[in-house]
FILONU-156612 format. One record per residue (C-alpha): x, y, z; residue in three letters. Coordinates in steps of 0.05 Angstrom, whole numbers, padded with zeros to 5 digits, always signed. Layout:
# residues N
XYZALA;...
# end
This chain:
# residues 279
-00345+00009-00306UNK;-00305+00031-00235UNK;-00280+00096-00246UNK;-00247+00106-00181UNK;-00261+00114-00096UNK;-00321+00126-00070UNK;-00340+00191-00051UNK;-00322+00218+00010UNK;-00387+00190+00057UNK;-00428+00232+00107UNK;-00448+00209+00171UNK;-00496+00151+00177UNK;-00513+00086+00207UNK;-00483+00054+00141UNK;-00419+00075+00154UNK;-00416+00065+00221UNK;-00434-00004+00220UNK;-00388-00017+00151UNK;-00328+00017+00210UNK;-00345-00029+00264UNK;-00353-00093+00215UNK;-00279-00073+00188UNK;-00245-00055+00259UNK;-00268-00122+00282UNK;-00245-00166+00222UNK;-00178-00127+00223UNK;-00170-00145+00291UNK;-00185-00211+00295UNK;-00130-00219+00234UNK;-00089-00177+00276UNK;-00085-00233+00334UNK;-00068-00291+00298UNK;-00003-00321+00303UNK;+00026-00311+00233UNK;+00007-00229+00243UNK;+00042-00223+00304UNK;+00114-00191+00323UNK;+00166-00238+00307UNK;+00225-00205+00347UNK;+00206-00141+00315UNK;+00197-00075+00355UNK;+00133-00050+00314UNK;+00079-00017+00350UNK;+00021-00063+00361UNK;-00026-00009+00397UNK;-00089+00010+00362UNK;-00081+00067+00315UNK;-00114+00118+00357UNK;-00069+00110+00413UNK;-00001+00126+00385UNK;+00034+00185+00402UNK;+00007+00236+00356UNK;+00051+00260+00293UNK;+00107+00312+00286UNK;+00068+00367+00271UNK;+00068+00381+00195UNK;+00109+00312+00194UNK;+00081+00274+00134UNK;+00118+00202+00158UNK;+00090+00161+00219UNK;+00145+00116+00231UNK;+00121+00042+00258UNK;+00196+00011+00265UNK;+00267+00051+00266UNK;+00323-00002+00270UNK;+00392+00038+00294UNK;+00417+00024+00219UNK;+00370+00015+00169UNK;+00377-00016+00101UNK;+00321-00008+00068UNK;+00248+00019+00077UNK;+00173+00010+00071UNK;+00127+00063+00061UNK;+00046+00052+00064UNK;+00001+00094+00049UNK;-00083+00077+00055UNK;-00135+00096+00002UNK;-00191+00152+00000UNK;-00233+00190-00034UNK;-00236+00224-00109UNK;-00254+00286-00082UNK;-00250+00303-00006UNK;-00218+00365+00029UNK;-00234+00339+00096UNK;-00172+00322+00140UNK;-00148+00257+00151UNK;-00157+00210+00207UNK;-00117+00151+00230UNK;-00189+00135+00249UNK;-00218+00125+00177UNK;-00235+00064+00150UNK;-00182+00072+00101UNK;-00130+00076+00150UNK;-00149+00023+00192UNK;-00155-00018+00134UNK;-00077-00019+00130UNK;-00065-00043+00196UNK;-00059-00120+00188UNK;-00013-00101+00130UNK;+00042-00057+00175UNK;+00038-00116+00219UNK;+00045-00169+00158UNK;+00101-00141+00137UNK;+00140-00134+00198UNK;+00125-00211+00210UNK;+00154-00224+00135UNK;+00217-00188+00141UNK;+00270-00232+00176UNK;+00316-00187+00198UNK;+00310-00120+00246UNK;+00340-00069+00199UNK;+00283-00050+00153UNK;+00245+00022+00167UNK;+00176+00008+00173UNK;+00138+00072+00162UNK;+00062+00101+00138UNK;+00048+00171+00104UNK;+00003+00225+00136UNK;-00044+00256+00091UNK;-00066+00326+00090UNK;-00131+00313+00073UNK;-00171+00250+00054UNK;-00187+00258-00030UNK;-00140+00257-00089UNK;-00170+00328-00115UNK;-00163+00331-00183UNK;-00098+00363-00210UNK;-00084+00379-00139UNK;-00059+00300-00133UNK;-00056+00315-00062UNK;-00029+00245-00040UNK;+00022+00250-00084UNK;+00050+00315-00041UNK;+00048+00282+00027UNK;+00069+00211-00007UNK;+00143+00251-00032UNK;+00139+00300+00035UNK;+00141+00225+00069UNK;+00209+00205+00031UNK;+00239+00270+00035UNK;+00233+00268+00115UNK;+00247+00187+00110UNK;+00318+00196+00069UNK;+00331+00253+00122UNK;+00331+00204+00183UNK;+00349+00140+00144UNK;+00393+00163+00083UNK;+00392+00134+00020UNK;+00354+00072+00037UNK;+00325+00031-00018UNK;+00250+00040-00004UNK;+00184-00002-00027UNK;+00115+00034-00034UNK;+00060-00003-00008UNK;-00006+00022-00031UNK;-00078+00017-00035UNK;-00133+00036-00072UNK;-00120+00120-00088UNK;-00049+00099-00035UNK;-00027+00052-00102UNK;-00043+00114-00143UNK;+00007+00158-00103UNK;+00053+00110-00107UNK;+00057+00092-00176UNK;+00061+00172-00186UNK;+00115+00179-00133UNK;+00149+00117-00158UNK;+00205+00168-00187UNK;+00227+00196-00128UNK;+00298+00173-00118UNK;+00287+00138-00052UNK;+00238+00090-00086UNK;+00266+00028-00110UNK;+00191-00008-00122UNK;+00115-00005-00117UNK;+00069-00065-00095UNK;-00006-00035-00104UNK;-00068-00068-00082UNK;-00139-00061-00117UNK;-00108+00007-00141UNK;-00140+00065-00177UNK;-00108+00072-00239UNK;-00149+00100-00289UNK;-00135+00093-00362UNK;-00078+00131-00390UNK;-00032+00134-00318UNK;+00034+00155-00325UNK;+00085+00106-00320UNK;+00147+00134-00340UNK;+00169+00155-00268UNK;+00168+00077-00265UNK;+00238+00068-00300UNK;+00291+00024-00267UNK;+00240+00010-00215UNK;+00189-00057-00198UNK;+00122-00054-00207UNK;+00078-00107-00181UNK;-00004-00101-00177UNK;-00052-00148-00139UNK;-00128-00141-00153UNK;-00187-00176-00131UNK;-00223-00206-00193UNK;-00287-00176-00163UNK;-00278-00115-00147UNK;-00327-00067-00155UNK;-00293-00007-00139UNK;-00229+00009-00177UNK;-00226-00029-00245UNK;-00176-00096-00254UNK;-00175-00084-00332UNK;-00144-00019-00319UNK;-00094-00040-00273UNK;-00070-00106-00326UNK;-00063-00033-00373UNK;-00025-00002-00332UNK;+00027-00063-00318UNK;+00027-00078-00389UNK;+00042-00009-00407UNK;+00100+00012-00352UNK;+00133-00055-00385UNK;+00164-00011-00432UNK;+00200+00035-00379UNK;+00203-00002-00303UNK;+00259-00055-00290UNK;+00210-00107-00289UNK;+00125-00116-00272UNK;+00072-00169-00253UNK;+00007-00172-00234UNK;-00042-00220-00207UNK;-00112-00235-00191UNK;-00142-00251-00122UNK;-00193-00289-00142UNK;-00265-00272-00109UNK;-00219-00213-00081UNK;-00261-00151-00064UNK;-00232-00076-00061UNK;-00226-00079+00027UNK;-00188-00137+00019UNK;-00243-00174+00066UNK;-00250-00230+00026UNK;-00186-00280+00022UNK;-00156-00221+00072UNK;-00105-00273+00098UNK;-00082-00285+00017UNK;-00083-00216+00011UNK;-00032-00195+00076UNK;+00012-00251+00064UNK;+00024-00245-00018UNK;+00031-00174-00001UNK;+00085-00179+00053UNK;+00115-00231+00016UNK;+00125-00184-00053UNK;+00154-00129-00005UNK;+00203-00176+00031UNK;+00225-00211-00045UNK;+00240-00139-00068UNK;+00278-00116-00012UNK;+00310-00177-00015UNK;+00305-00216-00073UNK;+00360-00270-00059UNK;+00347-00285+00004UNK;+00261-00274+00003UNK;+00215-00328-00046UNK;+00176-00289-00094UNK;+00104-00311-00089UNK;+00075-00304-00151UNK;+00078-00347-00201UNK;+00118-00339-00259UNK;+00056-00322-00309UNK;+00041-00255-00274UNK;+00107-00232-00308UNK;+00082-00249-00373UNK;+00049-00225-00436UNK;-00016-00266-00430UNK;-00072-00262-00378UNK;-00053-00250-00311UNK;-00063-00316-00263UNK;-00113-00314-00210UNK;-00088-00338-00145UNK;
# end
């Protein structure tokens, strides 16, 4: 049974080729035509080359219309124990990349805040929840320089985690999650009056679908309204179907932001009480 991220990884030729295998698939996603900036001003430079953080700034914004009206917030995935600091260079990072990019191509107008949280350091850490910290120091700052904004969390892996936890802060107005760690017995009473909506790759091997369908079925009883679906022969990078996986995923943050005027584009089953449909 997955009980969560891997542990944080030494250095090795493993790795290194697993990073190079990744940066290269990401970018060649990165170039098509449906990725790209439509009228947008998001950054399209490689993660390593923008300007560095505020420092002790926990949001790294990607697109700041003059008036926004809403917000999206990413954050990447990591370890289950790791007090090394984050990179923008990690494979965890990096991962979210075509994502930012997918979701800037989904939105149709230029007044959405397009932003991704700055970790501290790259593991959850027990009761520390670390995430969690620079996941609400990320909203605080955003509401600061945007107001009140109705916001979306877009997560992955321990990132869906954080923002399922986070998912009361007052700034949030939903969570879309992606192959997230949620072991059994989450909290999901932070979830009232908010959406929750979970995509997981049927084969997954890293954080457990089961446990996600327990979490959705459970934060029925508080959130305004959930769904879940299955990507089927989905892994946990998001490598396999990666094209389903940016565009669903853009498309659920652009519906909830928007829900008149933005499809939703999951079927109506994965807001059911039977098994979850596989897409």
């Amino acid at each position: 049974m997955p009980a969560g991220p891997p542990p944080d990884p030494g250095p090795g030729r493993g790795v290194v080729r697993e990073r190079i295998i990744s940066v290269t698939r990401d970018a060649e996603v990165a170039v098509r035509p449906e990725h790209r900036n439509r009228g947008h001003s998001v950054v399209q430079q490689d993660e390593t080359e923008l300007p560095p953080p505020v420092p002790g700034g926990a949001l790294l914004l990607r697109h700041r219309p003059a008036r926004p009206r809403a917000a999206v917030l990413v954050l990447h995935g990591g370890q289950e124990t790791s007090h090394r600091p984050a990179r923008p260079w990690q494979l965890a990072a990096l991962r979210m990349g075509p994502f930012v990019r997918a979701v800037s191509g989904a939105l149709p107008d230029d007044d959405v805040l397009l932003a991704r949280a700055r970790y501290r350091v790259r593991g959850w850490n027990g009761e520390c929840a670390d995430p969690v910290r620079d996941t609400h120091r990320a909203l605080d700052e955003l509401a600061e320089l945007a107001g009140p904004v109705p916001t979306v969390l877009l997560g992955h892996s321990m990132g869906g985690r954080a923002a399922l936890r986070a998912a009361g802060h007052p700034q949030v107005c939903g969570v879309v999650a992606l192959a997230p760690w949620w072991p059994p017995g989450e909290p999901v009473e932070q979830t009232a009056g908010r959406h929750v909506v979970c995509l997981h790759g049927d084969q997954d091997r890293v954080t457990s679908p089961a446990d996600s369908a327990d979490c959705v079925r459970r934060a029925r009883t508080t959130a305004t309204r959930t769904a879940m679906a299955l990507v089927g022969g989905g892994d946990h990078a998001m490598l396999r179907r990666h094209r389903l996986w940016h565009d669903t995923a853009a498309a659920l943050v652009a519906h909830l932001l928007d829900p008149a005027g933005a499809p939703d584009p999951l079927p109506e089953e994965s807001y059911g009480t039977a098994d979850f449909p596989v897409l």
